[in-house]
TORGUSE-978962 format. One record per residue (C-alpha): z, y, x. Coordinates in Angstrom, 1 decimal. Example, Ala and Ser with C-alpha at 12.3 -4.5 7.8 and 13.67 -1.06 7.14 Angstrom:
BEGIN
> 7.8;-4.5;12.3
> 7.1;-1.1;13.7
REM end
This chain:
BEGIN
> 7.7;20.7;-5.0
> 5.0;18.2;-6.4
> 7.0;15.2;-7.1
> 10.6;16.9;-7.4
> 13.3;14.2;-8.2
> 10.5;11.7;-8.9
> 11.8;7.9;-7.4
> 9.0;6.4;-5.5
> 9.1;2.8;-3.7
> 6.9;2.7;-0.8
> 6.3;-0.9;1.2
> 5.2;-0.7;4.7
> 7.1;2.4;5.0
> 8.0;2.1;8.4
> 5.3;3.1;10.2
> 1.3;4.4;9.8
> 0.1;5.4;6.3
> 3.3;4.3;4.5
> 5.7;6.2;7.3
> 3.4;9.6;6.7
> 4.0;9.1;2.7
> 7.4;8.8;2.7
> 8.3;11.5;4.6
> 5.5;13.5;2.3
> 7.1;12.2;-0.5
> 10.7;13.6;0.5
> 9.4;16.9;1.8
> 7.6;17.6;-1.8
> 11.2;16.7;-3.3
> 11.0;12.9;-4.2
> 13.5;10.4;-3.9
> 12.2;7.1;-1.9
> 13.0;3.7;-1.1
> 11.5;2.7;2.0
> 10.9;-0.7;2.6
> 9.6;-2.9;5.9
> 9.7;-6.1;7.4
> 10.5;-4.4;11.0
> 14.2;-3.5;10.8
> 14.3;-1.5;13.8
> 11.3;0.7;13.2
> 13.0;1.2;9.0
> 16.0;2.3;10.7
> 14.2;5.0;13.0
> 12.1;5.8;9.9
> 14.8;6.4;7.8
> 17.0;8.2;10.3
> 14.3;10.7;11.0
> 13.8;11.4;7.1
> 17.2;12.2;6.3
> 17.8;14.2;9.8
> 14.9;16.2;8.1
> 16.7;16.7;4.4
> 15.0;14.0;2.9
> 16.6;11.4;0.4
> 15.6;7.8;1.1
> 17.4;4.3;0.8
> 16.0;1.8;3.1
> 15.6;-2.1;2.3
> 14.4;-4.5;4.5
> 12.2;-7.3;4.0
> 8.8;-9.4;3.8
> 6.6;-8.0;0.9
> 5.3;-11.7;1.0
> 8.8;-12.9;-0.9
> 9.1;-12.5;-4.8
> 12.7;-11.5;-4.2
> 12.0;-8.9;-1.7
> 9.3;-7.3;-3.9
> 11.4;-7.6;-6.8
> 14.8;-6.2;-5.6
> 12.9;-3.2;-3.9
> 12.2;-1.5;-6.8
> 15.8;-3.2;-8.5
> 16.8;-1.3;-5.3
> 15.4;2.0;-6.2
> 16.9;1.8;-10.2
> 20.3;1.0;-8.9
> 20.2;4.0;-6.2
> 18.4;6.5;-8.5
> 18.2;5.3;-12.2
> 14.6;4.7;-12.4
> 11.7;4.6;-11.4
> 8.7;6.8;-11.6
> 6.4;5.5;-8.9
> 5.3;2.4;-6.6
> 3.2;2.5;-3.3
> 2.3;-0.8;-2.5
> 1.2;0.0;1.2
> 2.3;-2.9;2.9
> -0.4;-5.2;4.5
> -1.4;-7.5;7.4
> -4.6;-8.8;9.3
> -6.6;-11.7;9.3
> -7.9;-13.0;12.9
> -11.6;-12.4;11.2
> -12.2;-15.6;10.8
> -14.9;-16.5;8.5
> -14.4;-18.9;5.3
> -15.7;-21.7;7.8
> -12.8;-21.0;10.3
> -9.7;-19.8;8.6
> -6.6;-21.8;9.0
> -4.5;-22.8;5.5
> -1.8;-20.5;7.7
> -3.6;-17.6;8.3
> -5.3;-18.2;4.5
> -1.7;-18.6;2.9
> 0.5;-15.6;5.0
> -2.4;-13.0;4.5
> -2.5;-13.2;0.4
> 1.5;-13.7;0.2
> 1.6;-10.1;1.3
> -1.8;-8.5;0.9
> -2.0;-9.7;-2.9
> 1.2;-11.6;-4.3
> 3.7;-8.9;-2.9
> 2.1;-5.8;-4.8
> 1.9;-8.5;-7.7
> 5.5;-9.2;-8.0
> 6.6;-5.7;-7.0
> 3.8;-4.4;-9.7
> 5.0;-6.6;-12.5
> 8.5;-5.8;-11.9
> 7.8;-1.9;-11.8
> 5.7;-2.4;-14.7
> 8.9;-3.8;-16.8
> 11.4;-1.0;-15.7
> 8.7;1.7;-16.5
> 8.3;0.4;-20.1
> 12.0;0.2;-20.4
> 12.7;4.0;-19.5
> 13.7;6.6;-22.4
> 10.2;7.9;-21.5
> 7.8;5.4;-20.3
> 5.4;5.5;-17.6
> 4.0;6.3;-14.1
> 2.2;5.9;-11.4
> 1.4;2.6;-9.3
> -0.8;3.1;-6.3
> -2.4;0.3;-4.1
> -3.4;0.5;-0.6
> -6.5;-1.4;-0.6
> -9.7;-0.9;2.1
> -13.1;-0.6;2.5
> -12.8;-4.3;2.7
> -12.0;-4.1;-1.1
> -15.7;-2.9;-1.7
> -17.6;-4.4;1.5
> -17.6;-7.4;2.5
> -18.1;-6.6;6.5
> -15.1;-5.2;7.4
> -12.9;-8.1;7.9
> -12.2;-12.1;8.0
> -12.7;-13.8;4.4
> -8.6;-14.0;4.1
> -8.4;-10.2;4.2
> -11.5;-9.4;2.1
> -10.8;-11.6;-0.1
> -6.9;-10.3;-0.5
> -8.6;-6.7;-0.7
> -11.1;-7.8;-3.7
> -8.3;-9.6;-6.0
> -6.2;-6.3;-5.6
> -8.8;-4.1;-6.5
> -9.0;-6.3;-9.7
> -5.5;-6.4;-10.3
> -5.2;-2.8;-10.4
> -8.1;-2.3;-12.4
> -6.7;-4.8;-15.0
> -3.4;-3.1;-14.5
> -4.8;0.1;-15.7
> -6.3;-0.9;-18.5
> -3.5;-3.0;-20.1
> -0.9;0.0;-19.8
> -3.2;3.3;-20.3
> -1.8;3.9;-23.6
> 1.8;2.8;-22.8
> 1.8;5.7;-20.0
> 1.1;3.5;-17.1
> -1.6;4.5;-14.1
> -2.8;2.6;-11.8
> -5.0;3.9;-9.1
> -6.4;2.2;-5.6
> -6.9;3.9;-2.5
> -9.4;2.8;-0.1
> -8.9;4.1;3.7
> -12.0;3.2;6.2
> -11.2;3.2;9.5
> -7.2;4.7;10.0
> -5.1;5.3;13.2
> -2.1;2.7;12.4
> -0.2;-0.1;14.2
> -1.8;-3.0;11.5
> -3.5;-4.6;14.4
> -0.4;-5.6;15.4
> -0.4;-8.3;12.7
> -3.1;-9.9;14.8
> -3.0;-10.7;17.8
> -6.3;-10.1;20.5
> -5.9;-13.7;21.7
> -5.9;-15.2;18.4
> -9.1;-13.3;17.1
> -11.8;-15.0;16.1
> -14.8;-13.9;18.2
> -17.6;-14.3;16.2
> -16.3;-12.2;13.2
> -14.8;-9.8;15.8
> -17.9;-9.0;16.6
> -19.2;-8.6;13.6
> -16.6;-6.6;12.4
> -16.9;-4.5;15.7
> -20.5;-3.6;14.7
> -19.5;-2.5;11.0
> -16.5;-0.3;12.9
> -19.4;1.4;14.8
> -20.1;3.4;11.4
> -17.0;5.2;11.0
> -17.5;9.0;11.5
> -13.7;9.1;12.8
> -10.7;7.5;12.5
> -8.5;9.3;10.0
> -5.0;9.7;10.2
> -2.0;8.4;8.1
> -1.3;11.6;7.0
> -4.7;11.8;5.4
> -3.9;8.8;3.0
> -0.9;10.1;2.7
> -1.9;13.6;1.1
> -4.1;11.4;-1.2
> -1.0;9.3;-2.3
> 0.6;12.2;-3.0
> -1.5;13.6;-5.4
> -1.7;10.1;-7.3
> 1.9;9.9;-7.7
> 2.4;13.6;-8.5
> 1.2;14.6;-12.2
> -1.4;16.9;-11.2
> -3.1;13.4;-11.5
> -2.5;12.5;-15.2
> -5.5;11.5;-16.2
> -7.1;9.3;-13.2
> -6.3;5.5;-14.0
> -8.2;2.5;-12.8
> -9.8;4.5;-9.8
> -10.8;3.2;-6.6
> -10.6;6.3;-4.3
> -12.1;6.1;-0.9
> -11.0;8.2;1.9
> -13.4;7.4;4.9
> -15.0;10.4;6.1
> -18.1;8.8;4.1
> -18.3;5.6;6.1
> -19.1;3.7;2.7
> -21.6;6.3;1.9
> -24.3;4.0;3.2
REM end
């Protein structure tokens, strides 16, 4: 068991790559709050979890609030008595729409959840960690290829992707010596539901296109178990010593 007993938050844990970690997550002995926005997919999420001897405590909510992000991981000291690691997973689309195109809406709604969620959920982790008899763990951020390139996506999304890569770089290097890791994954191309978040008739076409032509490098598509075997080992301690790393796992689509 590679993260018996830990506590582990995971947002967007209903479905796709945050779905596939939480039910790694309770297989390799972990303890996890699952949070979503989409109630009835949490509820099927958890259900199947716990029918398959898994602990998890759902809590339902939009990342994008500072008191959803906050009382998840409140959540998760209340249920289990602390915390020892956060996955912020959760995330949404942008239309691609260039800078030239994107609505204060769609500008607004996309960083509420793709940056200030993981924010407040990371600064409120960050506290209970230091607080523990024996401080420390492990924060993971779900980032992208579009936190490297800036093809991949409409300027809300890359833009979101960026800032978090900096956050969790800065994140790492305030708390290395306090016990604190902070690591960023970067999936290419991955077989989940996010495209749900925006819808085909509100695309922009231009920077569908565009973004159409950089999809044409992926190898494959990987799954959401592959991200979630890479989680796994960032919030296990058989990773100890990796802090402030951007990890890609994209079948070498950024190898370009």
């Amino acid at each position: 068991m590679r993260v018996q007993d830990k506590v582990i938050v995971v947002t967007g844990a209903a479905s796709g790559m945050g779905l596939a970690m939480a039910q790694r997550f309770t297989q390799e002995g972990a303890r996890v709050v699952a949070a979503d926005l989409n109630a009835g997919r949490l509820d099927a999420a958890v259900r199947g979890i716990q029918a398959a001897g898994g602990a998890v405590v759902p809590f339902q909510g939009s990342m994008a609030e500072q008191a959803v992000a906050e009382g998840v991981i409140d959540v998760a000291v209340r249920e289990f008595g602390r915390l020892d690691a956060l996955v912020n997973n959760a995330g949404i689309m942008d239309y691609m729409a260039a800078v030239g195109d994107v609505t204060n809406e769609v500008w607004e709604r996309v960083l509420a959840v793709n940056l200030h969620g993981p924010m407040y959920a990371m600064r409120r982790a960050v506290q209970q960690m230091l607080s523990q008899e024996t401080p420390g763990g492990s924060i993971v951020n779900v980032g992208s290829t579009a936190s490297l390139s800036g093809g991949a996506a409409g300027a809300a999304y890359t833009t979101s992707k960026h800032a978090l890569l900096g956050l969790t770089r800065n994140t790492a290097w305030q708390y290395a010596q306090r016990g604190i890791r902070c690591n960023l994954i970067a999936p290419g191309g991955t077989a989940t539901n996010i495209g749900e978040s925006m819808p085909q008739d509100r695309l922009d076409p231009v920077g569908a296109q565009r973004a159409g032509a950089f999809a044409q490098l992926i190898p494959q598509y990987l799954q959401p178990s592959d991200i979630a075997s890479l989680a796994l080992y960032l919030v296990s301690d058989e990773s100890r010593m990796i802090n402030g790393a951007v990890i890609t796992a994209d079948g070498g689509w950024m190898a370009l």
